[in-house]
C-alpha positions as CSV (number, residue, x, y, z in Angstrom):
1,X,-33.7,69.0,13.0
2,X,-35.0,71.4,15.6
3,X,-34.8,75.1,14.2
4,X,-33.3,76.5,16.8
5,X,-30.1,74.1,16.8
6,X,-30.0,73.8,13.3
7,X,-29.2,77.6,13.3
8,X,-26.1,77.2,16.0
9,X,-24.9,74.1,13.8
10,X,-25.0,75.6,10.2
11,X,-22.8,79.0,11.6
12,X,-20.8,76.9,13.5
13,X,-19.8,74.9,10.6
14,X,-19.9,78.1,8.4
15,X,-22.8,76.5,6.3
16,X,-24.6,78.2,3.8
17,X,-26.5,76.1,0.8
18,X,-25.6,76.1,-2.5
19,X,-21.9,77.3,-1.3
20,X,-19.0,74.8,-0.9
21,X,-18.8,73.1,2.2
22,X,-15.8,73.8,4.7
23,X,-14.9,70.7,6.2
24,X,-12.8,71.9,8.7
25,X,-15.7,74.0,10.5
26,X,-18.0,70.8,9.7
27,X,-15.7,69.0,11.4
28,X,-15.2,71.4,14.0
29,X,-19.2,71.5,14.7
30,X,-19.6,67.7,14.7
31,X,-16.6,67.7,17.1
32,X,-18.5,70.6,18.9
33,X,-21.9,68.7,19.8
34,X,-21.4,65.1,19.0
35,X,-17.9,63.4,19.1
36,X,-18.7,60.0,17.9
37,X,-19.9,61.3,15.1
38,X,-16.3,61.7,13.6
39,X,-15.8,58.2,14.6
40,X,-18.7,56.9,13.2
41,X,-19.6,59.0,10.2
42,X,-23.1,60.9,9.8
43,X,-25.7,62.0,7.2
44,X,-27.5,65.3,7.8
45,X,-29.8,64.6,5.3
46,X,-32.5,66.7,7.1
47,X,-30.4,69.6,6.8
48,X,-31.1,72.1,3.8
49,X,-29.8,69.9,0.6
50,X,-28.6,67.1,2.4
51,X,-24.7,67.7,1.7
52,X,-23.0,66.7,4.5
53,X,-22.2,63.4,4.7
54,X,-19.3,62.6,7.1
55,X,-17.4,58.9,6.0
56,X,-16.9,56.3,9.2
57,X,-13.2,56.6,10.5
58,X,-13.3,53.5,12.8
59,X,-14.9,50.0,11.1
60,X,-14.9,47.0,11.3
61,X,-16.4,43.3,10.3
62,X,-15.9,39.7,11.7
63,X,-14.1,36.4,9.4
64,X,-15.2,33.1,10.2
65,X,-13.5,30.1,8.6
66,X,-14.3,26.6,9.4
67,X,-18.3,27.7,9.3
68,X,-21.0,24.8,10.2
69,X,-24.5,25.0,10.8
70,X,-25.4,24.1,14.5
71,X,-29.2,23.3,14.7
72,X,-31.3,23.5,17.2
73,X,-35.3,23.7,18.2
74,X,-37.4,23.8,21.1
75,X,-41.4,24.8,22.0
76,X,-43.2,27.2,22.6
77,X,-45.7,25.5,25.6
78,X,-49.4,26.0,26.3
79,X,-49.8,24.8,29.7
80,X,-53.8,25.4,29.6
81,X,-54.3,24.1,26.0
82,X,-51.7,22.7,24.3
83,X,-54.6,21.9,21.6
84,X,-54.7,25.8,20.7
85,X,-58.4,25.3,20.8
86,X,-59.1,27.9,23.8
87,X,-58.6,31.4,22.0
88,X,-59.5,35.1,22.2
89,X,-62.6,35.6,20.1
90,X,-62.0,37.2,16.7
91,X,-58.5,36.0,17.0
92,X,-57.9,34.0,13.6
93,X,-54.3,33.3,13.9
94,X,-53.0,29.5,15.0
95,X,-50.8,30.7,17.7
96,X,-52.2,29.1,20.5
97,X,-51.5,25.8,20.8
98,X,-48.0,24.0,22.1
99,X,-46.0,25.5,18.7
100,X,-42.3,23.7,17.8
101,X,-39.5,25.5,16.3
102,X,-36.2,25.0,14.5
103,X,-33.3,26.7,14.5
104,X,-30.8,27.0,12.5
105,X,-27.6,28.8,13.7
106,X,-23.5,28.7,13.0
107,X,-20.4,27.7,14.9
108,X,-16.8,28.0,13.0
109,X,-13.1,26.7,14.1
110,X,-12.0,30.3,14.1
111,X,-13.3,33.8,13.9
112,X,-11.3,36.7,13.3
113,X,-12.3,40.8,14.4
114,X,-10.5,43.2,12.2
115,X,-10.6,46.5,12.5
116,X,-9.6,49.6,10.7
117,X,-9.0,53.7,12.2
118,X,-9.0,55.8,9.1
119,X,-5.5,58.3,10.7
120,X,-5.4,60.2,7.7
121,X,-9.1,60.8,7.5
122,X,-9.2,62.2,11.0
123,X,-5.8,64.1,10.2
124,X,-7.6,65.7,7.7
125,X,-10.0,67.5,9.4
126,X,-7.1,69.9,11.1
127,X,-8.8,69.7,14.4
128,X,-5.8,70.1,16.8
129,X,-3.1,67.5,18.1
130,X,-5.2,67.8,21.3
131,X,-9.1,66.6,19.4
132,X,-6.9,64.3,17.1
133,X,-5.5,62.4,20.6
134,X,-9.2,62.1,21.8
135,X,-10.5,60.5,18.9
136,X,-7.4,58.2,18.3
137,X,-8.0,57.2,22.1
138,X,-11.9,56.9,21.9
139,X,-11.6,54.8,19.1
140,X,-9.0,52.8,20.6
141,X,-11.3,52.7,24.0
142,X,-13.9,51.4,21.9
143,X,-12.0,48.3,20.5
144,X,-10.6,47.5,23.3
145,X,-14.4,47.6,25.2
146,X,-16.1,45.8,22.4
147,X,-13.0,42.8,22.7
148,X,-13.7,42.4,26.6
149,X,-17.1,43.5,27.0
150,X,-19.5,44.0,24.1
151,X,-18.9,40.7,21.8
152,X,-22.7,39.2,22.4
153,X,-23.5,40.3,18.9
154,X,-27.3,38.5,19.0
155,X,-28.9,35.8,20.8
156,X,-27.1,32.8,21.0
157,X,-23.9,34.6,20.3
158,X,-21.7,35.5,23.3
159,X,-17.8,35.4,22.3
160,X,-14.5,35.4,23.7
161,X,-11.5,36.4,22.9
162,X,-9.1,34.2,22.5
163,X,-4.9,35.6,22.3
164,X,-4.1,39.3,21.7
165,X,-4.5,42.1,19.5
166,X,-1.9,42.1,16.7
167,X,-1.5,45.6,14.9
168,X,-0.6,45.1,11.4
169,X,0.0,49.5,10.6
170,X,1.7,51.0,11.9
171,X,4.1,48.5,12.8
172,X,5.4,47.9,16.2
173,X,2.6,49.7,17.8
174,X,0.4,48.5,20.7
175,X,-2.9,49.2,22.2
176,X,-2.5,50.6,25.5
177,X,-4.6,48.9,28.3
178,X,-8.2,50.0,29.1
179,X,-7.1,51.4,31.7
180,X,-4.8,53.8,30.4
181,X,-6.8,54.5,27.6
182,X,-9.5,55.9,30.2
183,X,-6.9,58.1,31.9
184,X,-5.8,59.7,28.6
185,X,-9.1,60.4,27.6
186,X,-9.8,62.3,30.3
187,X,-6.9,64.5,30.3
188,X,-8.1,65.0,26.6
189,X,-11.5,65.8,27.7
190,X,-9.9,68.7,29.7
191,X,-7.8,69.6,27.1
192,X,-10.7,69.9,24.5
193,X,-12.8,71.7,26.3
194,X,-13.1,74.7,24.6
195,X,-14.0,73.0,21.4
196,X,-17.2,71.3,23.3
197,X,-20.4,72.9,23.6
198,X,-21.4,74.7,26.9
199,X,-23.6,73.3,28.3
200,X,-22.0,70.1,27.2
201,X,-25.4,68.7,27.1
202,X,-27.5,69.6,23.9
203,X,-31.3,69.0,24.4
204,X,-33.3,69.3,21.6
205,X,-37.6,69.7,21.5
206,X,-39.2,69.0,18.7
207,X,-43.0,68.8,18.0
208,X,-44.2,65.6,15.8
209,X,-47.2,64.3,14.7
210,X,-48.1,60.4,14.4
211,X,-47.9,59.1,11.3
212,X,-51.0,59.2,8.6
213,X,-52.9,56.1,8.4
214,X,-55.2,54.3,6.4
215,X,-58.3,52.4,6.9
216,X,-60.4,50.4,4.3
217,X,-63.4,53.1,4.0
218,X,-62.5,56.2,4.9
219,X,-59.0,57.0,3.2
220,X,-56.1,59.0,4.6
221,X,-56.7,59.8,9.0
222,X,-54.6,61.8,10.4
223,X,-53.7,62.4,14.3
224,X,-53.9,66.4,15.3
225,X,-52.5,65.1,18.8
226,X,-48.8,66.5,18.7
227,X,-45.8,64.7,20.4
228,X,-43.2,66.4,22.4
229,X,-39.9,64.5,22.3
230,X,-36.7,65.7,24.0
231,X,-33.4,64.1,23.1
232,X,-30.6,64.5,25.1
233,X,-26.4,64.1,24.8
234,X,-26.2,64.9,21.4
């Protein structure tokens, strides 16, 4: 963590090692430069003794039943020698030639999504009614993008739902349309903005090295060359 932001975060968040941890300002400093965070859960593991470690308030997982294995195959074709016999020189490996594959992948009669917002978790952190809306409506937003546009889990896998949402807790509740899910969030946005940082935008620059490797004579190498990275929307 860059030194210079790892300074704003730990007074922010009223952190000092070897003393208990406030979880209100934590909360309040995760909310401060990374929202999703709070959704999601986080590890600073890089920061002084590695203490903070925020659980995930939105999850989720997939149920199949009615699972069967759908295989499948193909080739991998070598127009100019399927024989593999044409090859870079000092190239050992058989990967040349026309090379077959199988497959093996799964289909089921019904898949279920489930998915679970932790309330009193995010309760808990006594950010506001205003920061407790956002996240309740970002999570929300989420769910309701993943259902309608983010279900191609891997290759191979692109699903649609099929019915509605039922909410099991709290009872008689709905999920408000995308739609007015984005509005809300906005006006929460507005409402929240003195809690985010300013500039909203936190870029941090930190100075790496590559990584040490080793060759068969001469031990340990090490690259002097340093690497400038830049990551941005934190």
């Amino acid at each position: 963590m860059d030194d210079s932001f790892q300074a704003k975060f730990k007074e922010a968040a009223q952190y000092k090692k070897h003393m208990p941890l406030n979880w209100k300002n934590i909360a309040a400093a995760l909310l401060r430069y990374d929202v999703n965070s709070l959704l999601h859960g986080v590890f600073l593991a890089n920061l002084d003794d590695g203490r903070i470690k925020v659980p995930r308030a939105l999850s989720a997982f997939i149920e199949a039943k009615g699972v069967r294995e759908a295989v499948s195959g193909g080739v991998k074709n070598n127009p100019i020698d399927p024989s593999g016999k044409i090859r870079a020189e000092k190239e050992l490996r058989n990967v040349y030639s026309n090379v077959p594959y199988q497959r093996v992948e799964y289909t089921a009669d019904r898949m279920t999504a489930y998915f679970n917002l932790d309330l009193g978790l995010l309760r808990n952190y006594h950010l506001g009614n205003d920061a407790q809306d956002l996240l309740m409506a970002l999570a929300l937003y989420k769910i309701r993008i993943f259902l309608k546009e983010g279900t191609r889990l891997r290759t191979a896998c692109d699903l649609k739902m099929r019915g509605g949402i039922n909410v099991t807790e709290p009872e008689g509740f709905e999920i408000p349309e995308k739609g007015q899910l984005l509005n809300f969030l906005q006006q929460k946005i507005v409402a929240c903005k003195g809690a985010f940082a300013d500039p909203p935008v936190t870029e941090i620059e930190t100075t790496v090295v590559l990584k040490a490797s080793k060759t068969e004579d001469q031990g340990e190498t090490k690259s002097d060359e340093p690497l400038e990275i830049i990551a941005e929307d934190l």
